[in-house]
N, C-alpha and C positions, 0 to 999 in steps of 0.2 A: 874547428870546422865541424858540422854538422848536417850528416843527408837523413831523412827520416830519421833510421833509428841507430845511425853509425854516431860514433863523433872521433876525433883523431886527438891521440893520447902520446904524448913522448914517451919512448920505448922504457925509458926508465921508470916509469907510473903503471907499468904493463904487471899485472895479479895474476896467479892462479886463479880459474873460475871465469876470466875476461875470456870473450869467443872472438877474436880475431877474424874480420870480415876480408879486410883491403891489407897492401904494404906502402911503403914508397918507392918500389920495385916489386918487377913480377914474380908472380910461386917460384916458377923454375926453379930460379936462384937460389932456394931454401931447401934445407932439407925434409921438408912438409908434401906429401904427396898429392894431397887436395887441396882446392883453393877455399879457405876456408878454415878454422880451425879456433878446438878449445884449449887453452891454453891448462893444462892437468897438474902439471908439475913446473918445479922451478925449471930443470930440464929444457923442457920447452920452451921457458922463457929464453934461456943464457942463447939458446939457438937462434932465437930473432935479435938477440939484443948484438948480437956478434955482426949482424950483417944490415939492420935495420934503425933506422935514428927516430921513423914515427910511424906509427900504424892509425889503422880504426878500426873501435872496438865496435861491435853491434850491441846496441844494450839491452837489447829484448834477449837474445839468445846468451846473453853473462850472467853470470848472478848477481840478482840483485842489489847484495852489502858490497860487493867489490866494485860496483861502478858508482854507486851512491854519491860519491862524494865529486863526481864530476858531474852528475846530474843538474845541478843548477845551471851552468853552463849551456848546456842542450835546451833545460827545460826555457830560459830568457828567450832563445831564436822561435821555439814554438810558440809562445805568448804574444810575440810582437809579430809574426805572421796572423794568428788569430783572431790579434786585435781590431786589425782594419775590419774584418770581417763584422764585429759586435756592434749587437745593437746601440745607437750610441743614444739612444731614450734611455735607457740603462745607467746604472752607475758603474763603473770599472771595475770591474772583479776579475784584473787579469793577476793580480798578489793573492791570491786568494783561490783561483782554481786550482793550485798544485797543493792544495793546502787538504788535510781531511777535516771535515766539519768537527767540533770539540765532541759532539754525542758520539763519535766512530771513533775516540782517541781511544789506545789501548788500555784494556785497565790489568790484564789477564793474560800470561802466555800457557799455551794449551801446550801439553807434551804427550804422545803416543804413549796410553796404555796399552796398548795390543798392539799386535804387528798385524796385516791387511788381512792374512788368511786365517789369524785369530779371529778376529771380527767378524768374519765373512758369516758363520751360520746367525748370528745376532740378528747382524746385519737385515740378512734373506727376511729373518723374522719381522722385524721393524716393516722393510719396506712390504713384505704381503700385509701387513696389518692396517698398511697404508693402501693399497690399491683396494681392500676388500672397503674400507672408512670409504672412497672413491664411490664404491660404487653404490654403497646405503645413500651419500649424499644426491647421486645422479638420482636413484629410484624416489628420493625426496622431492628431488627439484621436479620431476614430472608429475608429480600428485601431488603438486604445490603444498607441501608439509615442511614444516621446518626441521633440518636436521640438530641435530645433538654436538653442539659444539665443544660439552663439556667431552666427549667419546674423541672430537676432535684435536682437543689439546691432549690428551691422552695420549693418541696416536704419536702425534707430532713429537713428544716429551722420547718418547720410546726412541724413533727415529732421532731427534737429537741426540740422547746417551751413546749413542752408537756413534755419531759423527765426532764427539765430545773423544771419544777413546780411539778411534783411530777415522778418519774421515775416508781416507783409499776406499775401505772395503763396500760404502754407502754409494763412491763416487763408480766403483766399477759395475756396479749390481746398473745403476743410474744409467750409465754408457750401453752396456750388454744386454741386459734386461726388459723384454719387452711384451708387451702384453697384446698387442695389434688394436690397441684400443689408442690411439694418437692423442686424446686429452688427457687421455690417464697417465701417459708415460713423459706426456710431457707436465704434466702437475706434479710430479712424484718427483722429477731431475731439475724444476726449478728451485721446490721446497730442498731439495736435497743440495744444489748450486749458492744458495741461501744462508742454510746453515754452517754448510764448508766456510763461502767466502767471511760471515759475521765468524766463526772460529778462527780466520787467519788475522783479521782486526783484532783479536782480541779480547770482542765485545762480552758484558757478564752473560752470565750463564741465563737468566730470564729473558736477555733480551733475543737470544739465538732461538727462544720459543716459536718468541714474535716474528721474526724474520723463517721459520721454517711452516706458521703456518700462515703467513700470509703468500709466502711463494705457492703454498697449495690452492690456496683459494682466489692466486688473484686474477685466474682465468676463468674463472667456475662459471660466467656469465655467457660464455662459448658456445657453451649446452642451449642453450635455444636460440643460436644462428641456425641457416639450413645446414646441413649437413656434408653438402660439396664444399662447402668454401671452411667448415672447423678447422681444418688440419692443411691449410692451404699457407705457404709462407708469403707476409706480405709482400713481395715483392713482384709473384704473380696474381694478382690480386688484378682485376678489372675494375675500372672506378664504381660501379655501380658497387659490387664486392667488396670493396674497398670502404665504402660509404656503411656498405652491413657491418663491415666487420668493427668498423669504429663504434657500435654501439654495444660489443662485448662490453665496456666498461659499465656501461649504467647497468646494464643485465646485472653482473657480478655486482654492483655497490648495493642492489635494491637488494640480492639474497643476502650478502653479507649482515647488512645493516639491521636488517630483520631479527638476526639473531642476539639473543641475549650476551651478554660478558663476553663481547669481543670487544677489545680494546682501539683505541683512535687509529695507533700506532697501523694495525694490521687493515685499517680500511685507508691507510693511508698508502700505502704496497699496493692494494687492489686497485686506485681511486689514480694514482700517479705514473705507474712504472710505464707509461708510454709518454709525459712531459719529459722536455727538455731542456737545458738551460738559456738555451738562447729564447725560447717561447716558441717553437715551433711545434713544439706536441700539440698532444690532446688529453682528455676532452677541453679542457681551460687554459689551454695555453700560457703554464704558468711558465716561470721566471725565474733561472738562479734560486736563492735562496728560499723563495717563494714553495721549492717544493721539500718536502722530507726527506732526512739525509736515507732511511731506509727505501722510500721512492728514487730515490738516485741510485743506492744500489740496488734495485729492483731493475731500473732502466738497463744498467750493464748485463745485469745475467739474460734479461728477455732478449737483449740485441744480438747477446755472444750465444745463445741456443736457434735466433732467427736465423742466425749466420750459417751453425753448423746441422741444421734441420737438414735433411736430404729426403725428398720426394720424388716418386717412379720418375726415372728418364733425366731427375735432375737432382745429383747430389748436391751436398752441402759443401763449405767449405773445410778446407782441413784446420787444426787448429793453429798451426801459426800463422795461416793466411786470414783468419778468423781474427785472431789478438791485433795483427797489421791494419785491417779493418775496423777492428775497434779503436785502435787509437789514432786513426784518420777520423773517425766520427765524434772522438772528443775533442774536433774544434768544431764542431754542428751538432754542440747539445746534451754529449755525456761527459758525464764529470771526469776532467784528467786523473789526477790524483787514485779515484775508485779506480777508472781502465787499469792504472799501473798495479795497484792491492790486488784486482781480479786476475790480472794477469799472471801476476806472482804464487796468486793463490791455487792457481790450476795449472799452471806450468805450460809452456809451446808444447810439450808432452803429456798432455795429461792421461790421467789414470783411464784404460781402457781403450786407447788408441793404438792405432797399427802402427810402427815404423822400420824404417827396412836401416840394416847392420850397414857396416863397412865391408861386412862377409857376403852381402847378399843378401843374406837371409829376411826375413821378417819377422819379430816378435810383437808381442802383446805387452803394452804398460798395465805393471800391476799394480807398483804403489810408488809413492816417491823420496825420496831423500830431500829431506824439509831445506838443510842447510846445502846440497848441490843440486840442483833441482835440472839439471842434465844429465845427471847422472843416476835414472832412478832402478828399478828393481823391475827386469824384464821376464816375457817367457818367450823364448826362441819355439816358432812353430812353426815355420818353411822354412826352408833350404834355398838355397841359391837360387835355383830354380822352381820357385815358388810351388813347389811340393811339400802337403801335410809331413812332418813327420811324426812317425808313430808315435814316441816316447817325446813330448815339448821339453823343452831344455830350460829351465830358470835360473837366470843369474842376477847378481848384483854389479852395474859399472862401477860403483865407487871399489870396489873391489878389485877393478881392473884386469880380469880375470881373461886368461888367452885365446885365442882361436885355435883350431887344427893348424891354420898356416902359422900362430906364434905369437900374431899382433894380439894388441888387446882390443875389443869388441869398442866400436862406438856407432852412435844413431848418426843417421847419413841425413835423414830423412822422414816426414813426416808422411802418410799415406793416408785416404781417405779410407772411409767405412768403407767396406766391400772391396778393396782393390787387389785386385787378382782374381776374385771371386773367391775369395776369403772369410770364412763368418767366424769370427774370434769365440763366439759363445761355444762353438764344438769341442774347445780347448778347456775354458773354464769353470762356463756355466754348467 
């Protein structure tokens, strides 16, 4: 049985790493305090299995390889839901959405040279070297000159090295980091969402060039909309606004194309990451395989930043409510298969996100634990009652490390930018 993202496992199939949503009886009964729970230790398990004959697991908040193998299961009821839905001018590509296209097969496992705070000065380095590249391109495109692609691949090369050896410290700079210039910061955390997600694939090392500068340039056409609606999320967008903003793409193909030794691949990222598969994009309403598998991962990072974009008076969503929305939108258009990659690749936690303790408290995600990806490496910065403290607290959960009360620390909760009135940068940046 399957609700969204639950599915119900005989207790005997029950992993470490599986996040236990429901029972077949209520909390009370257990000795689990909250309704809800990650299964840590075997411990844990012999605890449900003593009172419990079938649970459901949530598979977005497990890890990954521990639910994997009931995934098919699941994934069969979402296909033949989605099916009815499919164009039926179309040929059938429901065996085939869950599938990654053969160019995204892994060829590469990437391993952390550095740990995040190692990185972190590198890091800084790369990405000003990218906003100041940002900004010669901007003073380009208004005195119609072409910029220096070759300064560009440069850039980009630098900022991949740095994702290549540890990605946290590129992804937190990406989250924290902000210049008040809304095209710049969002070119920098696409290029930078890009490169992460083509490093969790796998992908060779030339190809994460490609996928990191066309995430920078595939908005660069923005710069000569008016200026009320740049930084506007489509979703408040008035159709007239709505009508301008879709011509960001030609803007962007006509700079791109212009310039010398940029490859297909990277006008392909520019040209598509708003097509979808059903054929509801734009600008050509392509098709399933019709578009590039890098325009499909282009699609997921654009819609999972559209998501968690927060503008005056209207924040963004949080990240699990974001990933939950992504993979509602991958039966209207984005590739399943990527949703699940991107998902995994940035975790319901990701790096540089607020979330409030079992203690109350609220810290700052700093980097994460590849293989528990719930359990990553925090910095405790309030107190129960959402007061700075002086000295921030850094811990590791995999490490399981106690409270003052005894317990061991776990995330309750994910928190929007700002909540509390909280700016995480005072802590880090």
């Amino acid at each position: 049985m399957i609700s969204n993202s639950s599915i119900e496992i005989p207790i005997l199939d029950l992993k470490v790493g599986m996040y236990v949503s429901k029972l077949d009886r209520p909390w009370l009964d257990t000795p689990f305090p909250l309704q809800g729970v990650l299964m840590r230790t075997e411990k844990d398990i012999q605890a449900l299995k003593n009172i419990c004959q079938f649970v459901f697991v949530d598979v977005e908040r497990s890890e990954p390889f521990v639910v994997q193998k009931h995934l098919p299961f699941a994934v069969s009821n979402i296909a033949a839901a989605s099916a009815a839905n499919r164009n039926p001018s179309h040929p059938d590509n429901s065996q085939k959405q869950f599938q990654l296209d053969p160019i995204l097969q892994r060829v590469k496992t990437y391993e952390d040279f550095r740990t995040a705070e190692q990185e972190i000065p590198a890091a800084t380095k790369a990405y000003n070297f990218t906003l100041a590249l940002l900004d010669d391109i901007t003073n380009n495109i208004e005195r119609d000159i072409k910029f220096d692609i070759h300064a560009a691949h440069e850039v980009v090369d630098t900022l991949c090295e740095s994702v290549i050896r540890n990605p946290d410290a590129a992804l937190l700079l990406a989250q924290l980091k902000s210049t008040g210039k809304e095209l710049y910061d969002s070119a920098v955390k696409t290029s930078v969402h890009m490169l992460a997600f083509g490093r969790h694939l796998g992908l060779p090392r030339r190809e994460l060039s490609v996928l990191g500068l066309g995430g920078l340039l595939m908005d660069i056409g923005k710069q000569r909309l008016p200026k009320e609606i740049q930084a506007k999320r489509s979703m408040y967008l008035k159709p007239a606004e709505r009508k301008l903003m879709k011509q960001h793409i030609a803007y962007s193909q006509e700079i791109v194309t212009r310039l010398c030794n940029v490859t297909d691949d990277v006008i392909k990222i520019v040209t598509q990451h708003h097509e979808r598969e059903n054929g509801n994009g734009y600008p050509l309403s392509l098709y399933a395989n019709q578009i590039h598998p890098y325009g499909r991962m282009a699609a997921v990072v654009d819609s999972y930043e559209e998501l968690i974009w927060g503008q005056p008076g209207m924040p963004g969503l949080r990240p699990f409510e974001a990933i939950k929305e992504l993979k509602g939108n991958a039966q209207n258009g984005l590739n399943f298969a990527l949703v699940e990659q991107f998902a995994h690749c940035i975790s319901i936690f990701p790096v540089g996100c607020l979330v409030e303790l079992n203690t109350g408290e609220v810290a700052i995600v700093l980097s994460q634990n590849r293989t528990q990806r719930f359990l990553p490496r925090i910095m405790i910065i309030c107190d129960a009652k959402k007061k700075p403290y002086d000295n921030p607290i850094t811990i590791d959960l995999k490490k399981f490390d106690l409270s003052p009360a005894g317990v061991p620390y776990k995330i309750t909760n994910d928190l929007p930018q700002g909540a509390y009135g909280i700016d995480p940068k005072r802590f880090y940046l």
